[in-house]
N, C-alpha and C positions, 0 to 999 in steps of 0.2 A: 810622550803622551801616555796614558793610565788608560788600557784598553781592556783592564779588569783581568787579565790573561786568556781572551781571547784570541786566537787565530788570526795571523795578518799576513798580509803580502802587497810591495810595493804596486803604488797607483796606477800602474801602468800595468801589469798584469788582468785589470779589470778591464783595459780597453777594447779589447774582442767582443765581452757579454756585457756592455755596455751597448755596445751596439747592435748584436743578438736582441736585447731587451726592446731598445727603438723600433726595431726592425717589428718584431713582435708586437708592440703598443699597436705600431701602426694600425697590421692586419686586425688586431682584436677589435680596433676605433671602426675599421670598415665592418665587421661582423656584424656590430651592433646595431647597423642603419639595417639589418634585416628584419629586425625584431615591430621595427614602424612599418617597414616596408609591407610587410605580411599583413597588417594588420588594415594598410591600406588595399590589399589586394591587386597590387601593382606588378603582374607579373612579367612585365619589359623590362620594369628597374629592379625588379629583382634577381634575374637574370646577367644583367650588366654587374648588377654588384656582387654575383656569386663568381663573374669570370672576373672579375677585379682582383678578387678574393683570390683566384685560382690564379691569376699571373704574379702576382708577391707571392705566394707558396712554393710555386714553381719555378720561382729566382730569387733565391735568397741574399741579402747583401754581402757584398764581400766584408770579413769578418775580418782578415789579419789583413793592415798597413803597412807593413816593416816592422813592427812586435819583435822583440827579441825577448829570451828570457835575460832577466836578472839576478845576476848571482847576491846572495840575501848575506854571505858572510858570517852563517850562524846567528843570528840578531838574535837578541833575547827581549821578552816582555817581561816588566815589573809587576805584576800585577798588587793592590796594595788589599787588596779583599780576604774575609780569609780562604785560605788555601791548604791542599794537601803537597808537601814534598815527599817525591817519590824517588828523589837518588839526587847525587851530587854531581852530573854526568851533564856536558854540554846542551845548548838549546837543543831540542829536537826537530829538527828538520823534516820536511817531508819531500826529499828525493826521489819523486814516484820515477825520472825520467834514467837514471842511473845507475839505478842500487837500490836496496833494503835501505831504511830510515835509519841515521846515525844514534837513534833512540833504542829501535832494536840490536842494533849491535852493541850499545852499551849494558841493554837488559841480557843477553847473551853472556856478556863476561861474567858482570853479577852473578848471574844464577851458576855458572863455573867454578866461582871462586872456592867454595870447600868442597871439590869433586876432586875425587883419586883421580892419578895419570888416567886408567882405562876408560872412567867414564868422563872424562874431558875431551879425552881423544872423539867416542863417541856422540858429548855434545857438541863438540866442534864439527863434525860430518854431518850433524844435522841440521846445524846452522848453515854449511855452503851447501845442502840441497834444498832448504826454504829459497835461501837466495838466488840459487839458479832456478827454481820457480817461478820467482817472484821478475827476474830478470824476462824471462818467457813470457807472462802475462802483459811486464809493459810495452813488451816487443808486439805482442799482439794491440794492446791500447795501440800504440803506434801507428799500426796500420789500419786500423778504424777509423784511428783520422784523417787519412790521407785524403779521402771519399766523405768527409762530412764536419764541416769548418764547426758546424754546431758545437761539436762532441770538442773539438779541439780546442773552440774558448772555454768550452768547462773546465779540462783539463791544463789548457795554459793557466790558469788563477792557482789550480790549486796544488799544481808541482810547485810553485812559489812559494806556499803557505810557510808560513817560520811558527813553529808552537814554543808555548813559555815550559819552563822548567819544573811546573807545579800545575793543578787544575785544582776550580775549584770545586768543592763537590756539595754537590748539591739536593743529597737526599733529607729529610727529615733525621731531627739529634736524638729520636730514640734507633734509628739506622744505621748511622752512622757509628751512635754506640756498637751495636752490634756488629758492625761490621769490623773494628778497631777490635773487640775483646777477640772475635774469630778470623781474624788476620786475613780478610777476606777485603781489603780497598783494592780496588783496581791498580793494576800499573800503569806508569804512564804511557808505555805502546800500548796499551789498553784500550785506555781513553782517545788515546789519538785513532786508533786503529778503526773504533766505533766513529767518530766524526768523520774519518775519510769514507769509510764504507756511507754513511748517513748522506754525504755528499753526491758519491756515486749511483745511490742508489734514486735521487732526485735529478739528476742529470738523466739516467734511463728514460726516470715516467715523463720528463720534458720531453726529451727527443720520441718517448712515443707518440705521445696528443700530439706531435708536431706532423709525426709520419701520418698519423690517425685522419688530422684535419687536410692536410696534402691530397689524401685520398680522399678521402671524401669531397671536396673539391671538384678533385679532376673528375671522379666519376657523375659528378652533377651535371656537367658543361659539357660532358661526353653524352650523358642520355638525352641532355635537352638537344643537342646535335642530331644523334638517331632520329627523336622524334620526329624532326623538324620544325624545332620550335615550341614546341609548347611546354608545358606548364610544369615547374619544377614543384 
């Protein structure tokens, strides 16, 4: 299938925030009976419908069924659009659970290749201290998810991801010029490096508004408590 050379990862990877999203439809389809509610000035049912609220918030559905990952086998996309190639170097993978990306280590050699002994040596030390970095970081992702299925269906999809061998680039062709005469195109850890970041950094602002409304929630049904009853 022609997936233009975007991003993919088998169908089953998406089945955790498949039902993340369900999960979520639901609560937001109850939110919205506030919006009449209010406006009928019903504040028994609106009440009932903010602990509704507050008990799906407060028990989220179980996210992983037996899930396993899937090993991708390097898979490569065709893409038929045009494209920029950026080396001759296997699919890039996004290994976020094991290792640095077999994309970085292929740009790694690259950029080695007409370096003297000493400063090979030296770029080779700097490569296995990204790496034990970067090894560190997923050790910590790790354990973020033990405590939070959320975070974990994010990140089950997108340690699967398989990227193509090329991106297309998609700036304006007087930009593009420019970018070509001053030898300035991105690499492809580049590219990739910005879509996983883009990723993660959308997975964050989710799990906050999630943390956000949770609160908010509980503290509703807690003051209407205090009060004894009245009026949120």
């Amino acid at each position: 299938n022609n997936r233009g050379g975007r991003p993919f990862a088998p169908l089953q990877a998406l089945l955790p925030a498949t039902r993340l999203k369900n999960w979520v439809d639901e609560v937001y389809a109850i939110s919205r009976q506030l919006e009449t509610i209010q406006k009928d000035d019903n504040d028994r049912l609106m009440i009932l419908t903010v602990q509704r609220i507050n008990e799906r918030l407060s028990h989220p559905l179980k996210l992983f069924q037996g899930e396993t990952m899937v090993k991708n086998n390097n898979k490569r996309t065709n893409p038929t659009t045009t494209k920029v190639s950026t080396s001759t170097t296997s699919a890039a993978v996004a290994q976020l659970a094991t290792g640095i990306s077999s994309a970085n280590k292929d740009q790694y050699r690259m950029n080695r290749q007409n370096f003297n002994l000493g400063d090979k040596m030296t770029a080779m030390m700097n490569q296995a201290d990204v790496e034990r970095q970067w090894g560190m970081l997923q050790y910590a992702e790790s354990k973020r998810e033990e405590g939070n299925e959320m975070r974990g269906a994010f990140n089950f999809y997108t340690r699967q991801l398989t990227f193509a061998d090329d991106y297309v680039l998609t700036a304006s062709r007087e930009e593009r010029k420019n970018m070509i005469r001053n030898d300035e195109l991105p690499t492809l850890t580049a590219v990739i490096g910005s879509d996983l970041d883009r990723r993660d950094l959308d997975r964050n602002e989710f799990l906050t508004s999630i943390d956000d409304a949770t609160a908010e929630a509980a503290f509703l049904v807690k003051e209407h408590n205090n009060d004894g009853g009245g009026r949120i």
